[in-house]
C-alpha positions, 0 to 999 in steps of 0.5 A, spaced: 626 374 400 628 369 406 632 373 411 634 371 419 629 373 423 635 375 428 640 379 422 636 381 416 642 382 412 644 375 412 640 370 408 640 364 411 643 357 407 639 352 405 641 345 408 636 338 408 635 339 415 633 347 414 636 354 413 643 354 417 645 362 419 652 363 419 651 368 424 647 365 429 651 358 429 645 355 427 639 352 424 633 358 424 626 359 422 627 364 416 622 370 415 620 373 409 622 380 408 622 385 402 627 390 406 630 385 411 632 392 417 625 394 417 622 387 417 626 385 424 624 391 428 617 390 426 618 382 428 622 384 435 616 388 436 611 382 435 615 378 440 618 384 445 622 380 450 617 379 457 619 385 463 621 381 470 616 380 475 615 386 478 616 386 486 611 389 491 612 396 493 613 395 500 608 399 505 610 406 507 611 407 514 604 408 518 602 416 518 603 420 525 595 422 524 594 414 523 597 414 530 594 421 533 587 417 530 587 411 535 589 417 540 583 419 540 580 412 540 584 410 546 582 416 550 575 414 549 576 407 552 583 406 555 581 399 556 580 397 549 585 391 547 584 392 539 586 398 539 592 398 544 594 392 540 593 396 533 598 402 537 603 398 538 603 395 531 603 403 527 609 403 533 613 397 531 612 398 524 614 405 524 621 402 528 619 406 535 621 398 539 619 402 546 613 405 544 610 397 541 613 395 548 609 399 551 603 398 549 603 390 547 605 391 555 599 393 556 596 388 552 598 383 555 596 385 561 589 386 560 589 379 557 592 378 564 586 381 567 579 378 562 582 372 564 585 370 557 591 367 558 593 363 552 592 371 549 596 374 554 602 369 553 602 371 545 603 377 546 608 378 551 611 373 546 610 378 541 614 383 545 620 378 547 621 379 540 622 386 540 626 386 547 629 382 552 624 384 558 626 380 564 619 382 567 615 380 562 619 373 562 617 373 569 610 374 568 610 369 562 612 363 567 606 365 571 602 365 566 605 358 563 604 355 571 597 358 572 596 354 564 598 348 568 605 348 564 611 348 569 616 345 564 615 351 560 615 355 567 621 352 568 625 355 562 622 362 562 625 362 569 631 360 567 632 364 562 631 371 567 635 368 572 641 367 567 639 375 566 640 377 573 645 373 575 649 377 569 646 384 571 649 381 580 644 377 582 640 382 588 634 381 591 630 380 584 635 374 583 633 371 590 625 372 588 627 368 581 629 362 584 625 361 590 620 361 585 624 356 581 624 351 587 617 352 589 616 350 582 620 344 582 622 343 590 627 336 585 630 342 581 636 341 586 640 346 581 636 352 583 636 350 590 644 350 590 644 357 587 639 359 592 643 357 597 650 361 594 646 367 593 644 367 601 652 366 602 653 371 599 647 375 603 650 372 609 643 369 611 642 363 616 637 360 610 643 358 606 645 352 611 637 350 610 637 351 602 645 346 602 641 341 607 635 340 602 639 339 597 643 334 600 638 330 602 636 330 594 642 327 593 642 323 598 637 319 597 638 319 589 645 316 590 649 321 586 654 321 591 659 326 587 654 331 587 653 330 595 660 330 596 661 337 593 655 339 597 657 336 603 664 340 603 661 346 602 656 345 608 663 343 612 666 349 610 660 354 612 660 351 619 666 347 621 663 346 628 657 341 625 658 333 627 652 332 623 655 336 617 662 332 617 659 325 619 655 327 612 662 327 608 665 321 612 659 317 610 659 320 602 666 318 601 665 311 604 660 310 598 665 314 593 671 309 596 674 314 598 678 315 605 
């Protein structure tokens, strides 16, 4: 007997353009079944649906004993960048961020000390990654101008001194930005900003700082700038003929009174 493959008790219609099931709502390819029930189980067991892929099992979480292992290499060979490196990485894995920090720290400096600056600079990377650490920053920049590549120089310094100026600025503050203009003596932006942090710390360097602003400006006509500048300069030392000449003369080029 010819039987629907899906339900054994229906017997499929034979139309010109095959066997219709009314259950199934359609054309279907009969089977040949003495006892329709036990012959759809057994054609559902030749043709078992396929299981979803399973997914990998993730990997546990590195073992206190593999951590301890290292240990006692480290303690043989304290210098061993492979396995500092490894360290942190059990340590990363394992969530503990201060750990891994500490040891790609150590890394990175050994890379430093080998002379291996592209290494040091990826793995000081690696540790940004994990932690927002503003001497690491600093020692990137570093590693970045010894490398030739003052532009990206530039920007980790950047990056550390919007940090401190967040945290108020102080003493790493001003080595930032010194840093900065030793860099790039044209960064007038850094030198103004060195300039207020000398105000700030009643320092007589503010004045020579404005200065040589001003004269970057000056003579890169961007009297705008020049006249915030020359205000500012005024206004710290009002006695200076030389400085209010510089607002006079700035105005003139502005159209201004």
């Amino acid at each position: 007997m010819l039987a629907c493959p899906t339900h054994p008790v229906v017997v499929p219609e034979e139309l010109a353009e095959g066997f219709f099931c009314m259950v199934c709502g359609g054309f279907v390819e009969p089977v040949e079944v003495d006892e329709p029930a036990s012959e759809v189980v057994e054609f559902r067991r030749m043709r078992p649906p396929k299981p979803p892929p399973s997914l990998p099992t993730p990997p546990g979480k590195p073992t206190r004993g593999a951590i301890a292992r290292l240990l006692e290499s480290l303690a043989k060979d304290p210098d061993n960048a492979r396995i500092l490196q490894r360290l942190g990485e059990l340590h990363q894995r394992r969530g503990e961020v201060p750990e891994a920090v500490s040891y790609f720290t150590k890394v990175g400096a050994q890379y430093e000390l080998d002379g291996f600056f592209l290494k040091a600079v990826a793995v000081y990377k690696q540790v940004l990654k994990l932690e927002e650490v503003p001497p690491i920053r600093f020692k990137l920049a570093n590693l970045y101008q010894q490398l030739g590549l003052m532009r990206d120089a530039m920007t980790e310094l950047g990056i550390v001194a919007k940090l401190f100026e967040e945290q108020g600025g102080g003493d790493a503050l001003g080595d930032v930005l010194r840093k900065m203009v030793a860099l790039d003596p044209d960064n007038v932006a850094s030198r103004i900003k060195l300039a207020e942090l000398y105000v700030r710390e009643n320092d007589p360097r503010a004045l020579e700082e404005f200065g040589r602003a001003a004269s970057y400006l000056e003579r890169n006509e961007r009297w705008v700038d020049l006249l915030k500048v020359a205000n500012r300069m005024r206004f710290l030392a009002p006695d200076r003929d030389d400085f209010r000449e510089l607002v006079e003369r700035t105005r003139v080029r502005l159209g201004q009174k």
